[in-house]
C-alpha positions as CSV (number, residue, x, y, z in Angstrom):
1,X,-87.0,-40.7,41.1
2,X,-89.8,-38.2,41.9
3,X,-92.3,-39.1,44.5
4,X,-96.1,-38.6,44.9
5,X,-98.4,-39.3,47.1
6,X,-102.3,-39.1,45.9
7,X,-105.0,-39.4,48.2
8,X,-108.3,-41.0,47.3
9,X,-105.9,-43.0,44.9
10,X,-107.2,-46.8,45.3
11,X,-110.1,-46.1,42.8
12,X,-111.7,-43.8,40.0
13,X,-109.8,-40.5,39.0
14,X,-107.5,-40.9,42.1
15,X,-106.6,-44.4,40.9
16,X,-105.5,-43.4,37.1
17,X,-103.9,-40.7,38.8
18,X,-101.9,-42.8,39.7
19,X,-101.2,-45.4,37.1
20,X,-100.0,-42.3,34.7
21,X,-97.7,-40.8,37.5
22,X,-96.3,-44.1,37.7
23,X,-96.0,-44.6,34.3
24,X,-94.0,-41.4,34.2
25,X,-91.7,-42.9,36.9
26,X,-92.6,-41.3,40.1
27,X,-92.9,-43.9,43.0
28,X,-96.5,-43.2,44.2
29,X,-97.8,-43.6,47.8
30,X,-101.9,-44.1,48.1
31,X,-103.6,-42.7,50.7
32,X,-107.8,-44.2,50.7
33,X,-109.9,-45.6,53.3
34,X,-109.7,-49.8,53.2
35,X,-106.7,-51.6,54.0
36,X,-107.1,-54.3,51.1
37,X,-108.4,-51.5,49.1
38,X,-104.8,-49.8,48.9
39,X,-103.5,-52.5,49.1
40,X,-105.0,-53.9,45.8
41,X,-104.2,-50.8,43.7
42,X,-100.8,-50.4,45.2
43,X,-100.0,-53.8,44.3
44,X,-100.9,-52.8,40.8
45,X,-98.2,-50.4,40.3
46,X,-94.6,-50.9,40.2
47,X,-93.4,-49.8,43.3
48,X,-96.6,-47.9,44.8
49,X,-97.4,-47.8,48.3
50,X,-100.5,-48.1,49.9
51,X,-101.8,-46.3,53.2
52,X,-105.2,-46.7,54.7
53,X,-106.7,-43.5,56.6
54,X,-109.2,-41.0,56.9
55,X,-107.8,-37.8,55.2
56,X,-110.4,-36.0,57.7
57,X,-108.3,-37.0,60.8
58,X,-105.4,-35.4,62.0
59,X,-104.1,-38.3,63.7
60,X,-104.8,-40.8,60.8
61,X,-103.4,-38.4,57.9
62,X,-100.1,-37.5,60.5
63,X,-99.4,-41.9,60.5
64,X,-99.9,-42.0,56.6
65,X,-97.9,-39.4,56.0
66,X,-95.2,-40.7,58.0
67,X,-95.9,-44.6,56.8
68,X,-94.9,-43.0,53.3
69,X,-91.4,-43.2,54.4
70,X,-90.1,-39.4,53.0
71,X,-91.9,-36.3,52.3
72,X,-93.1,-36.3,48.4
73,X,-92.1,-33.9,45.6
74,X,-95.9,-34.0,44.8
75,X,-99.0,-34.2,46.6
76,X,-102.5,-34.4,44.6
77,X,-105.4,-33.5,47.2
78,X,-107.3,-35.7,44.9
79,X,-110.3,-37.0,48.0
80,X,-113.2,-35.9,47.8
81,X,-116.8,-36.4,48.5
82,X,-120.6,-35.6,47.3
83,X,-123.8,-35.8,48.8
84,X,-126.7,-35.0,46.4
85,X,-130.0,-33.6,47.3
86,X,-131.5,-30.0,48.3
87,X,-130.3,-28.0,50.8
88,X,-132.9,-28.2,53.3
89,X,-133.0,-32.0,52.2
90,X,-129.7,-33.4,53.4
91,X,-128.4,-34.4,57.0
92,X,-126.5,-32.5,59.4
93,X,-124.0,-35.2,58.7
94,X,-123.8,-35.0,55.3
95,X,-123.1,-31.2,55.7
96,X,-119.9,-32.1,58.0
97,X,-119.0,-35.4,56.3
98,X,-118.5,-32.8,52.6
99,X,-116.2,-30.2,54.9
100,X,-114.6,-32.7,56.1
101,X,-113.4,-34.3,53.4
102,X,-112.9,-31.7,50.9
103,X,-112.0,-28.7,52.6
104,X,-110.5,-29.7,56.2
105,X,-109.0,-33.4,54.5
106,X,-107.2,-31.2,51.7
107,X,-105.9,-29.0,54.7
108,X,-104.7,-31.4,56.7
109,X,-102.4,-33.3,54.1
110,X,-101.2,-29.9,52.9
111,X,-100.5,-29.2,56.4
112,X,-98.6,-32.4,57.0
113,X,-96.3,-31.8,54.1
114,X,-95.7,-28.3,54.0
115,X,-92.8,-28.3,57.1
116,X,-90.7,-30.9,55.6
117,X,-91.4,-29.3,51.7
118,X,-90.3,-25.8,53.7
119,X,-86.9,-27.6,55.4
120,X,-86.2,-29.0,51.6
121,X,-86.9,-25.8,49.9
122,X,-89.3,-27.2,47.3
123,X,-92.5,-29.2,46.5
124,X,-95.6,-29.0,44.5
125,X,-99.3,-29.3,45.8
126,X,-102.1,-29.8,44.0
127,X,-105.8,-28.9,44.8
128,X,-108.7,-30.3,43.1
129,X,-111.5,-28.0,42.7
130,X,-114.3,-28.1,40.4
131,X,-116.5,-26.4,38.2
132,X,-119.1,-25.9,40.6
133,X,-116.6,-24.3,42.9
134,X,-116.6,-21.5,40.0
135,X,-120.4,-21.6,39.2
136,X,-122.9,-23.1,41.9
137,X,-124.8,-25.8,40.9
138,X,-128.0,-27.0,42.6
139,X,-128.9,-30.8,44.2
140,X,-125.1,-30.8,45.0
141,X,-125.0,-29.8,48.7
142,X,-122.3,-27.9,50.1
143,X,-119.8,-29.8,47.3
144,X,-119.8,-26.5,45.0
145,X,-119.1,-24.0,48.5
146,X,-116.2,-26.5,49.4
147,X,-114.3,-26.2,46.6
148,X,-114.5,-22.6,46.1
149,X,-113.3,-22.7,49.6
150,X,-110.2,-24.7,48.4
151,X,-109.4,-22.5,45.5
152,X,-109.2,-19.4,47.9
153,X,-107.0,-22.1,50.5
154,X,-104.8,-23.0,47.1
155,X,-103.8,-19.3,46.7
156,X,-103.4,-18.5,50.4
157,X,-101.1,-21.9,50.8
158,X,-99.6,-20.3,47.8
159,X,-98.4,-17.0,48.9
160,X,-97.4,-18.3,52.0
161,X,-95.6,-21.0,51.2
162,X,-93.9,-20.1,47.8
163,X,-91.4,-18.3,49.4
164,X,-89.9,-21.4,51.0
165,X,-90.1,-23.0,47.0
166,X,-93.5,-24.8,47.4
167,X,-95.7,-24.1,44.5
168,X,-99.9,-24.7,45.4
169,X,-102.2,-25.2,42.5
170,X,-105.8,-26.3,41.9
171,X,-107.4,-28.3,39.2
172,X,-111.0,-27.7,38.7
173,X,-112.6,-30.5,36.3
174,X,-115.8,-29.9,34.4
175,X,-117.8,-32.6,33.0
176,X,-115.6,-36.0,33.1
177,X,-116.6,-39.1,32.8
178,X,-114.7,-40.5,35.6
179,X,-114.6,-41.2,39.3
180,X,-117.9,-39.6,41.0
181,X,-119.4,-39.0,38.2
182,X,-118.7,-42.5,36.0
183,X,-122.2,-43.2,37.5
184,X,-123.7,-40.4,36.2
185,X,-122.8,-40.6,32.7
186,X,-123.8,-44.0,32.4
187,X,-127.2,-43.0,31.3
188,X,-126.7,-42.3,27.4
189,X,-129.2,-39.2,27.5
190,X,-126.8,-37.2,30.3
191,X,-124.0,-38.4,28.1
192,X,-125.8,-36.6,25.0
193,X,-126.8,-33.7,26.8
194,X,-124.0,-32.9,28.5
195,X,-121.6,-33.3,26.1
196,X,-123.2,-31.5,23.3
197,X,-123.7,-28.0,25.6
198,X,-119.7,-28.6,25.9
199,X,-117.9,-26.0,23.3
200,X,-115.6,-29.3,22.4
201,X,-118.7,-31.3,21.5
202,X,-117.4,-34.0,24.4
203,X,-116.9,-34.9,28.1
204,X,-113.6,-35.2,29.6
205,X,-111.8,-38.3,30.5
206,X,-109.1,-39.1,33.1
207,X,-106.7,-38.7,31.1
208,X,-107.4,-35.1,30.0
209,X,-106.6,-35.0,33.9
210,X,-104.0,-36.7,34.5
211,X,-102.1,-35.2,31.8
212,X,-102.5,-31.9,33.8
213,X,-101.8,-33.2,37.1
214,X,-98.0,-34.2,34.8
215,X,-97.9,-30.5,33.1
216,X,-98.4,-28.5,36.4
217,X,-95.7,-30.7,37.9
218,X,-93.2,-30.6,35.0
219,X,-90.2,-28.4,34.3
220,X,-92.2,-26.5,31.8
221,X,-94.9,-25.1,35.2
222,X,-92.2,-24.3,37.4
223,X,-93.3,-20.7,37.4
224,X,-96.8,-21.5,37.8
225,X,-98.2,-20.9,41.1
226,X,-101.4,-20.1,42.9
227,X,-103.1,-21.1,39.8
228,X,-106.7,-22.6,39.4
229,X,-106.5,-24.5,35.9
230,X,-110.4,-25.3,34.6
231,X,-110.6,-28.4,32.5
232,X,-114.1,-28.4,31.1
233,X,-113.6,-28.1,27.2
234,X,-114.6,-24.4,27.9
235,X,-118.4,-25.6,29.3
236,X,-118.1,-23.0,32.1
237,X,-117.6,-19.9,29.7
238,X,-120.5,-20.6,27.1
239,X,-123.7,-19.3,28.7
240,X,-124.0,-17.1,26.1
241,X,-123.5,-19.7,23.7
242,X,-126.9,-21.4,25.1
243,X,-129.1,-18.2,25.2
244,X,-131.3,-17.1,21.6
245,X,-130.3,-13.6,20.8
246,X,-134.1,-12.9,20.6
């Protein structure tokens, strides 16, 4: 049986993460802040495993990792956070709590794993990204500079570490109506909007994720590496489609 481990797993994208992992008989290990959180969506999958801890400290992610019992095939960096606002609007500690969790958190797992992956000879990380890592968007904070920062960590952990057999890849979502953004796409107009400037006509779902999360993993993307996959029903590449000719 293939193992997993998904942080930011006890709820939203993390959490159908993974339920489809599961379903797809890998035994998953959940890495979230909250005890009875992870405990709760652990106890919903056969043979999951939950782990409380900051992904943002060394000495927290170290424990989890270690709690897990064996060092996973698979590791989705899936936890992640967003502060909205300008700028020159949000705190100082919004600013660190976004590197933090995002860029250093993703790091640190990485980190963790990587030694044990090495000594094995194989393993599989994935990165999440995002559109906005790609093409800045405003009233996000320093979300969209994090995760380009994380697609340029994904293909440095790449080339250093696909030597010993560990493939690094990133999944950048567009517009998906799950996890951090369920909220926003509540509103029926953002729904509307949204998902008629997207080339598809719709917004994602966590499953159009999840799938991918399985693909990159699978026997068929074992030569895949160092790869950014964007999941946005081709949003990110229509600006032309949006602008009159005259």
């Amino acid at each position: 049986m293939k193992t997993a481990i998904v942080t930011g797993g006890a709820a939203g994208l993390g959490a159908d993460i993974a339920k489809v992992l599961t379903d797809n008989h890998y035994r998953v290990g959940i890495i979230d802040l909250g005890t009875d959180r992870v405990e709760r969506a652990a106890a919903a999958l056969p043979g999951a495993v939950g782990i409380a801890a900051d992904v943002s400290s060394p000495e927290q992610v170290e424990a989890a990792f270690a709690a897990f019992g064996e060092v996973p095939d698979l590791l989705v960096n899936n936890a992640g956070v967003v502060r909205f606002g300008g700028l020159e609007e949000q705190s100082v500690q919004d600013y660190i709590d976004v590197l933090n969790i995002n860029l250093l958190g993703s790091c640190l797992c990485a980190r963790e794993v990587a030694p044990g992956m090495m000594s094995r000879g194989s393993g599989h990380i994935i990165n999440f990204t995002s559109i906005n890592g790609i093409h800045p968007a405003p009233g996000v904070g320093l979300y969209g500079g994090t995760k380009a920062a994380m697609a340029n960590m994904t293909q440095a952990m790449s080339i250093e570490w696909g030597p010993s057999g560990i493939r690094v890849n990133a999944i950048a979502p567009g517009f998906i109506d799950a996890g951090m953004s369920k909220p926003i796409y509540a509103d029926p107009k953002v729904r509307e909007v949204r998902g008629g400037g997207v080339p598809l006509r719709r917004l994602g779902d966590a499953n159009d994720i999840a799938q991918a999360v399985l693909f990159l993993d699978s026997e068929d993307a074992q030569y895949i590496n160092g790869h950014q996959l964007v999941i946005d029903g081709g949003v990110s590449n229509s600006v032309m489609a949006h602008l009159p000719r005259g």
